[in-house]
C-alpha positions in Angstrom: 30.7 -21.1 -2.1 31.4 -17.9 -1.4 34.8 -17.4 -2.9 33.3 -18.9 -6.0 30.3 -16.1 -5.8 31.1 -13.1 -5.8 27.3 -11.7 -4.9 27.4 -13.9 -2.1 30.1 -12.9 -0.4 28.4 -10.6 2.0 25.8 -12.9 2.4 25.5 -13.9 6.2 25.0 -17.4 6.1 25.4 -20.2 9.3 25.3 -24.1 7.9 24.9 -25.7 10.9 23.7 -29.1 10.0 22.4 -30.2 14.0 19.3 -31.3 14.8 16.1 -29.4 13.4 13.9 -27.5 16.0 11.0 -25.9 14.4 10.2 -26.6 10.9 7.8 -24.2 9.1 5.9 -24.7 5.6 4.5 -23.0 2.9 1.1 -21.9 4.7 3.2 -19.2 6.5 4.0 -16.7 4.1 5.0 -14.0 6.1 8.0 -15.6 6.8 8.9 -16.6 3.9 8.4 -13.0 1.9 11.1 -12.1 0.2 13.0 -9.1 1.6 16.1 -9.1 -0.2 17.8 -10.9 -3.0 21.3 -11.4 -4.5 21.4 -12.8 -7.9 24.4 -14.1 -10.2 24.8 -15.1 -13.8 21.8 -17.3 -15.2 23.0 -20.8 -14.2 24.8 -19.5 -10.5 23.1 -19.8 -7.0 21.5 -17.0 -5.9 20.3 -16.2 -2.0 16.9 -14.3 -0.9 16.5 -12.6 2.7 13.4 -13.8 4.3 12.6 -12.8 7.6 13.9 -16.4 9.0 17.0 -15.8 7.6 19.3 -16.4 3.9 18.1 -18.9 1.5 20.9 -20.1 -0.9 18.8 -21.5 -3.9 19.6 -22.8 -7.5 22.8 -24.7 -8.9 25.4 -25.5 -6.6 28.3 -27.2 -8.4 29.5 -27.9 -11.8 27.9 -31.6 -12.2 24.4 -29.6 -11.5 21.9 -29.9 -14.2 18.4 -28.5 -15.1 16.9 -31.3 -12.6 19.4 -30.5 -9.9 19.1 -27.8 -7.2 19.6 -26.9 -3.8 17.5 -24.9 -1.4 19.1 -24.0 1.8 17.3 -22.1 4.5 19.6 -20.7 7.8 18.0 -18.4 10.6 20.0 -16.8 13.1 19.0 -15.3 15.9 21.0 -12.7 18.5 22.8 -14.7 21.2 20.5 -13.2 24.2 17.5 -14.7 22.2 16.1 -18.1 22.5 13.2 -20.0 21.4 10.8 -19.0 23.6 11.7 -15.3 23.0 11.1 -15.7 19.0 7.9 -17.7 19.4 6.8 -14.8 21.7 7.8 -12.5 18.9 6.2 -14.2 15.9 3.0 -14.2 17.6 2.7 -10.9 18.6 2.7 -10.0 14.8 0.6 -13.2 13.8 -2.1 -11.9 16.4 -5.2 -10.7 14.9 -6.2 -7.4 15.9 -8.5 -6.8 18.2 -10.7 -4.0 17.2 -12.7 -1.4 20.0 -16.4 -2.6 19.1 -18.1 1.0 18.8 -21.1 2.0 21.2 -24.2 0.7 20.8 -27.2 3.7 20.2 -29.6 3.3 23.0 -32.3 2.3 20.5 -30.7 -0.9 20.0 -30.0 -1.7 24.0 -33.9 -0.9 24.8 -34.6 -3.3 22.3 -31.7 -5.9 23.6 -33.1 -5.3 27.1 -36.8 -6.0 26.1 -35.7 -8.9 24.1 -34.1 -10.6 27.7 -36.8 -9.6 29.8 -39.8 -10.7 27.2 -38.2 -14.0 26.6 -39.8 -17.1 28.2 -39.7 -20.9 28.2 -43.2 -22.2 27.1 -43.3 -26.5 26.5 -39.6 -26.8 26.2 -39.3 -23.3 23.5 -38.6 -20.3 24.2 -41.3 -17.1 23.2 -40.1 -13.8 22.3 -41.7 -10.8 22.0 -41.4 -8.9 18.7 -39.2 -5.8 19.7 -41.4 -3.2 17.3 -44.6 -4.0 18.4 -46.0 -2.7 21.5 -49.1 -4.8 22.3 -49.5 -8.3 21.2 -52.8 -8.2 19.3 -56.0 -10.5 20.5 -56.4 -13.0 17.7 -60.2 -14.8 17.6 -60.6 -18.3 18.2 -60.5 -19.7 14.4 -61.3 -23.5 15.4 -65.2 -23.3 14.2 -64.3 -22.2 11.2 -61.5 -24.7 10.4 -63.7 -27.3 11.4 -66.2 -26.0 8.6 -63.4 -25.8 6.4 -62.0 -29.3 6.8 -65.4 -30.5 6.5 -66.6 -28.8 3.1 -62.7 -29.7 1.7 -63.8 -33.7 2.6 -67.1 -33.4 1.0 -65.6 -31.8 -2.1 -62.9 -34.8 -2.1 -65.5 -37.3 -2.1 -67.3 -35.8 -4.4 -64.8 -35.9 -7.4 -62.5 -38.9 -6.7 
């Protein structure tokens, strides 16, 4: 093929048709970003550097057709590397960072502090103590007056059906 194509002469391409050992799809592009391409005439193969490796895509013979194409996808790596080394590698750049989380004001921790040591269990919840106010206001017994409530509410009810 490449005696036939002259832009893909200096193309650095290794068929080896063996046994497949890591296939990757579509939902990693990083890998498969373009960063390099060498293109013919309109109806010729062309190849695109990716960082796996050269891809030989398009047409590859003369019975090709419209319908007709071929996608080939080598990587090489350096003969000191293995598989271990590259999986290593790609997921040191997939990692997501890890960003220094900024100091919190002291404001915020007195109120983080108060919220742990104001929190009990009551009946199987927990109670906590709202972090702006200081004193937890005395609120009247109100059941005398629900009572009266529910009871004028009834009589009303009964009163117009």
């Amino acid at each position: 093929m490449k005696s036939k194509y002259t832009h893909l002469r200096d193309v650095n391409v290794n068929i080896d048709l063996g046994s497949v050992d890591l296939l990757i799809g579509q939902d990693s592009p990083a890998l498969l970003g373009q960063l390099e391409a060498r293109h013919g005439d309109d109806n010729e193969p062309y190849a695109v550097r990716t960082p796996l490796g050269w891809s030989i895509c398009g047409p590859i013979g003369k019975e090709s057709t419209q319908d007709r194409s071929s996608h080939f996808i080598s990587a090489m790596c350096e003969p000191y590397q293995d598989t271990n080394i590259n999986l290593r590698q790609f997921w040191e750049i997939e990692k997501i960072p890890e960003y220094a989380t900024p100091p919190m004001p002291q404001k915020d921790r007195e109120i983080l502090e108060e919220t742990a040591r104001s929190t009990i269990l009551v009946d199987d919840r927990y109670q906590v103590k709202l972090p702006w106010k200081e004193t937890t206001p005395e609120i009247p017994q109100s059941y005398d007056m629900a009572l009266r409530r529910l009871e004028w509410i009834e009589r009303k009810l009964k009163n117009f059906p």
